[in-house]
Structures are given as C-alpha cells and as structure tokens.
N, C-alpha and C positions, 0 to 999 in steps of 0.2 A: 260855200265857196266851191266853185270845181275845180277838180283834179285838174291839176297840172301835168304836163309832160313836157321833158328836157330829151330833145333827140341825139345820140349819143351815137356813135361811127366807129365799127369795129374791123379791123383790114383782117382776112379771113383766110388762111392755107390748109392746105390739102394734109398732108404729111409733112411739110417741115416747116418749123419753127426758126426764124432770125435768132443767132445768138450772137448774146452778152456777156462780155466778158465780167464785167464786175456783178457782185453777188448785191444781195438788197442787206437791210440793217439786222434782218436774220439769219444771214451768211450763207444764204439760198442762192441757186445758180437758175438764171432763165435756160431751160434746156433747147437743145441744137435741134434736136429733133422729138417727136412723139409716136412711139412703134403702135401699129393699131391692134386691137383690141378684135375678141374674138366676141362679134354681137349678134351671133344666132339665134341664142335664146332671148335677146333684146329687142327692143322697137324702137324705131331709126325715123325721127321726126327732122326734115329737111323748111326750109327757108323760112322760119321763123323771125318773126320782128328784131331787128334789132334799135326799134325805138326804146329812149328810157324811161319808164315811170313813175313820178313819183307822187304821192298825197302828202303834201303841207300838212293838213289839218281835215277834221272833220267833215265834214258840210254840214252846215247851221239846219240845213229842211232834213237829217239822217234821222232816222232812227231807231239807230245806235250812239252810243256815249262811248266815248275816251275816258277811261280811268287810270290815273295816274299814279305810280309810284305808290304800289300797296306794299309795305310791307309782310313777307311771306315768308319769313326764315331766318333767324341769328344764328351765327358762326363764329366765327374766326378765321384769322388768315392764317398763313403758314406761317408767320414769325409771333402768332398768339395773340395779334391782336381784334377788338370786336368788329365784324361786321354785321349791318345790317342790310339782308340782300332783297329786291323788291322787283317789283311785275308790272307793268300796263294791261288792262283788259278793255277790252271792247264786247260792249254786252248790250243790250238790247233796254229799250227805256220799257218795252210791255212785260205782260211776268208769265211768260211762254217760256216752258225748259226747253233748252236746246242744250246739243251736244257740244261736249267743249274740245277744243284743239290750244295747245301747247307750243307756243314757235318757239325756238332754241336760235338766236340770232350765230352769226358764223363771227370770224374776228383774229383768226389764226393761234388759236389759244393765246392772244394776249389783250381783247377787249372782247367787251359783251356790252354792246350798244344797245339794249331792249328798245329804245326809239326807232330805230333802222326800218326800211320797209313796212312803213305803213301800207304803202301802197300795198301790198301782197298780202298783207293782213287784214284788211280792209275788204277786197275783194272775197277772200274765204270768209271771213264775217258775214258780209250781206248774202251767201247763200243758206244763211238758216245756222250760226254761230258762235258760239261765245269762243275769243281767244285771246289768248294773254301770251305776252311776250317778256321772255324771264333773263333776269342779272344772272350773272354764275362766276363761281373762281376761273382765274383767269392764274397764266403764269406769276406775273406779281405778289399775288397772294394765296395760291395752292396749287393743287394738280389732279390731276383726273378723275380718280374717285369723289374728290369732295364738287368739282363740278358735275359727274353722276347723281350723286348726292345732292345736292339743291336742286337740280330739275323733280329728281323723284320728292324731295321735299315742296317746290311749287302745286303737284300732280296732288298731294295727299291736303297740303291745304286748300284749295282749289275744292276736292270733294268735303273736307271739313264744313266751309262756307259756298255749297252748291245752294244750296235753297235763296242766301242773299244775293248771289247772283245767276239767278236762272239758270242753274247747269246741271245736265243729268249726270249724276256721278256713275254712272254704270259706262260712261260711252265719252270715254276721252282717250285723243288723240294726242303723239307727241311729233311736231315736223321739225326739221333742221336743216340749215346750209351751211357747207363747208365742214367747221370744229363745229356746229350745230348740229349740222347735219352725221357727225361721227357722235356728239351726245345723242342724238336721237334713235339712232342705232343702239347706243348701249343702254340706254333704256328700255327700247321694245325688247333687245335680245335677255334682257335682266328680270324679267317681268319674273319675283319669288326670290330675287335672289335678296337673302336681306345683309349682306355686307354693306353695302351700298346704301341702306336706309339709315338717315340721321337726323335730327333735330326733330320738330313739333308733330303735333297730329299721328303719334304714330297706331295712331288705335283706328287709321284711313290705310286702305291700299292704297299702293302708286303705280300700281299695274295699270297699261295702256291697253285699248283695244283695236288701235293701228299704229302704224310707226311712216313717217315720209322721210327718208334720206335722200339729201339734193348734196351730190357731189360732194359727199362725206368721206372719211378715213374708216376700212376695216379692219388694217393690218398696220399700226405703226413703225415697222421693219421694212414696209413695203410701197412707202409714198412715194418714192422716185423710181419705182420698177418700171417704168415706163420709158422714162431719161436714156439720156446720154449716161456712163459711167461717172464724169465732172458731176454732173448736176446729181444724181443718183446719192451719189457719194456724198453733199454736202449736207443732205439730212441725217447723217453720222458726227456729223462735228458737234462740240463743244456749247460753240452760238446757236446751233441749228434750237427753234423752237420744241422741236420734236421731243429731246430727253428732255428737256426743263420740264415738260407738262406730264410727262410720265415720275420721273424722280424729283423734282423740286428743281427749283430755279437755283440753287447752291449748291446742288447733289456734285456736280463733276460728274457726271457720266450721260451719253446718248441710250438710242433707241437699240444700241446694241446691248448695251451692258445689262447686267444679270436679265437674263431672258425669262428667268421664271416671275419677276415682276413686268415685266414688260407683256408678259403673255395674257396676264389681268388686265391691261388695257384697251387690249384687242376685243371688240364686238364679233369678230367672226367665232372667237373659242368660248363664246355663249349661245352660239344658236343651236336651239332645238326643235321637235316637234311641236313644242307648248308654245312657241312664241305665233304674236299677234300676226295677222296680213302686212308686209312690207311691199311700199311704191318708192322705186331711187330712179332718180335721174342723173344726168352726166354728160359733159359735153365735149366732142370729139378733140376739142384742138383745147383743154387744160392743161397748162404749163404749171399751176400748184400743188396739185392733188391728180396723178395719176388714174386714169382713163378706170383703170382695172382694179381699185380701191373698190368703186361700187361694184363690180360685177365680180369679184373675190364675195364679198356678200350676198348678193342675189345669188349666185351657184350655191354658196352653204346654204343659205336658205332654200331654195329647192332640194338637195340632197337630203335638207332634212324632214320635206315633204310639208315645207309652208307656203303659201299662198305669198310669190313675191310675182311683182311685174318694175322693170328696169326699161326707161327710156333712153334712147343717146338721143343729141342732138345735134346734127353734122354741125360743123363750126362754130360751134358754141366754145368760147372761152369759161374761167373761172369767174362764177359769179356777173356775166356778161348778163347783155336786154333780154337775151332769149328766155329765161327764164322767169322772167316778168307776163310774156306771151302768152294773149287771150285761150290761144289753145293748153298750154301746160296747165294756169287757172282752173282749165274744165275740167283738165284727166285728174286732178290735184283732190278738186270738190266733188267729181264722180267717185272719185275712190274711197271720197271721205263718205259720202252718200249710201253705199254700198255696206259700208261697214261701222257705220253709225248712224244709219237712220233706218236700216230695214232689217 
C-alpha cells in the first residue's frame, strides 16, 4: 500500500499570534503574542512543507514488519491499580543488527498514542533501524518520574531481547515530541541516575547514546515564558496539566508549589558533561510549549560542553507538517547516523 498524504494548511505570522479569549479544557490560554527567541547559537530552517503525512499501514512489498503491542513493563497506576504498558516495533524481517531508536510519542501529559506517526517512524526505520514506540503514565494514572521510568524500563528491555529483535544493545537512541520530546530529554540528561530505574530487566542499562528533543519542555516553571502574562500565568493554575504531571492529578498544587519537587522534574538541572549528543528542534510561531523550552536546554547543554545542535523553524506551529519535512527526516537520520552507526 502507499503512503498516503493528507495536505494540511497552516495560516502563518511573523510575531503575533490572534488571541482567544476562552482557554481549552486544560485551562490553557492561546497567547496574544510570542516574544522571539535569541537563535544565534541555533539553525534557522525556512519554507518548509507544510504538507501532512501520514502511513495507514505498512506496505505489503517492506521489509520491515510492524509489531504490535509487546508487552514491556508492569506497573501500576497512581491509585494502585495494575498496568500493563507496551510498544510497537518496526524491525527488519533479515537478522542484520541495527541500531535501535526509542520514539516517546507527545500527548500533553495526558495520552501516549504509541500508534501516532507512523509515518516518522517509518521513515527513520527504513534508513538502517529498529524502533519502537512506547505507552507511558500519563496524568490519569501517574506522573513524571514513573513516565521516566517506563521509557528507561522499554530501553533496558529492549536490550534484554536485542538478539530476538535484531538490535545492537550498545547503540540506542531515545527521540520525542512535545511531553515526548520533554521524556526524552529526561532520559538522555538521566543516563546513571538510578532513581528513575524501575521494574524488570534491571540487570540491562537504560543509558541512551543520543537523545532527539522536538519541541519539548526543559523547565516546567517556565512553559509560558514566552506569552503574554494571561497566558503565561495560566500554566499556574489548578487545571493547568502542568502540576497534575509533576505532583499527581489530586495533589492540589501547580508547577509552582514546593520547588524542590518540581526541580526533579526539570531536564535542565540533570545536564552534565557525561550526558549523550543532543538534536532539538522548535518552531518559531508555538503557542504550546514556548520557543525558549528548547534552547533553555541546548544552552545547558553546551555550557556543560555536550555536543547539542538545535534547529528552529520559521513558522512552524506545535507539532505542525513542518516536522514531518523531507529535510528535518535527513538532519534527524544524519544525526542518528553519526552517533550510532560510526
């Protein structure tokens, strides 16, 4: 079957953003405006598709195989009861080890569609691949650390069962967008830290040897620093998704309250010299997840003398086609190339 494409039309501003008055059902404000972003030390990709891409299914002449709903890790939720959390892999029908990559789908901390973007997964697949797309706690049923926690728990089973699915356990990658893209941050930056490791296989590391954040969260005190004060201001509240995924969805408290927990959630106050090569991308005109989330990380990350590179991309929205784009694909798989296959 081939790939489908649905072309998708994004109306595009410079500096300012149309605002709305009413907030969305997590008490979010569209902001008025977006202050720009100091992208010196960034690379600034201009006109970009904004076609949308998607892959239905397979194609029957691939291959590569779709594997479905493996089982990778039992938990529980936050109110105690069992979960069982699982993966998609895309692996290769020959018995050629290749390097594995880890996608962390996005969801606003409150779903983890491991289905989502095949398309993107697909694509990094066929350049020499194995990856899997992983479940994780989600506001409903936990919060942060325990979705920490099952990615590093996918990574360690993953190397567990490398040989049944062609994967060099020496050379796995972990990428994410949006809340994925902020898991995958706290992954790479965590690589040792064993608070974070839980459940099976613990006798595998879950250290990464690259990390991809696509318009991910560094600072969760610091997601509307870009906004208007309204909007700014409304990832403080109550409903805001923000504190539920940090303290529990019944806790009562935001991303302000007790800061020394809050400070554990934050990717930026784990980076060090030891952590993996980091690639972030981000798009000029994001109204979810402010501009300067990723490059608050790329800067700690260079200060701490790691090997980061951060692209923007003029008009790019949250999670918009641009990121779909034949060029992002390349720099995505060059980077992956570089640091897992030489």
């Amino acid at each position: 079957m081939k790939t489908k494409y649905i072309l998708g039309f994004i109306v595009m501003a410079i500096f300012i953003i149309p605002a709305f008055a009413q907030g969305g059902a997590d008490g979010l404000l569209m902001p008025k405006f977006i202050k720009p972003s100091d992208n010196s030390t960034s690379i600034l990709l201009k006109d970009l598709s904004k076609e949308r891409r998607f892959l239905r299914e397979i194609p029957a002449d691939s291959e590569i195989n779709l594997l479905k709903d493996i089982v990778y890790h039992k938990s529980q939720s936050i109110d105690g009861d069992p979960m069982s959390l699982s993966l998609d892999l895309l692996i290769y029908k020959d018995s050629k080890i290749r390097p594995c990559v880890v996608y962390v789908v996005g969801g606003g901390f409150s779903s983890a569609a491991k289905e989502r973007n095949l398309y993107d997964r697909y694509e990094v697949a066929k350049a020499g691949y194995i990856v899997a797309s992983v479940q994780y706690h989600v506001i409903s049923n936990g919060i942060y650390s325990d979705a920490v926690g099952d990615i590093k728990a996918a990574i360690r089973y993953l190397r567990a069962n490398a040989k049944e699915y062609g994967i060099n356990p020496d050379k796995i990658a972990v990428w994410g967008e949006s809340a994925g893209g902020y898991l995958a941050a706290m992954v790479g930056a965590t690589n040792g830290v064993k608070e974070f490791e839980a459940g099976e296989n613990r006798n595998q590391s879950s250290d990464v040897q690259a990390a991809i954040d696509v318009y991910g969260l560094s600072d969760l005190t610091k997601i509307g620093a870009d906004y208007d004060e309204a909007a700014a201001n409304a990832h403080f509240t109550l409903i805001s998704p923000d504190g539920k995924f940090i303290h529990g969805k019944n806790s009562g408290l935001t991303s302000l309250d007790k800061p020394e927990v809050v400070a554990k959630a934050n990717p930026i106050n784990y980076v060090d010299k030891n952590d993996p090569p980091f690639l972030l991308f981000h798009g000029t005109q994001d109204v979810s997840v402010s501009p300067s989330q990723t490059l608050l990380m790329h800067n700690s990350l260079r200060e701490a003398g790691v090997n980061s590179t951060r692209y923007v991309i003029e008009g790019a929205r949250h999670a918009s086609a641009e990121f779909s784009d034949p060029q992002v694909i390349t720099i995505i798989v060059d980077f992956l190339d570089k640091h897992l296959k030489h």
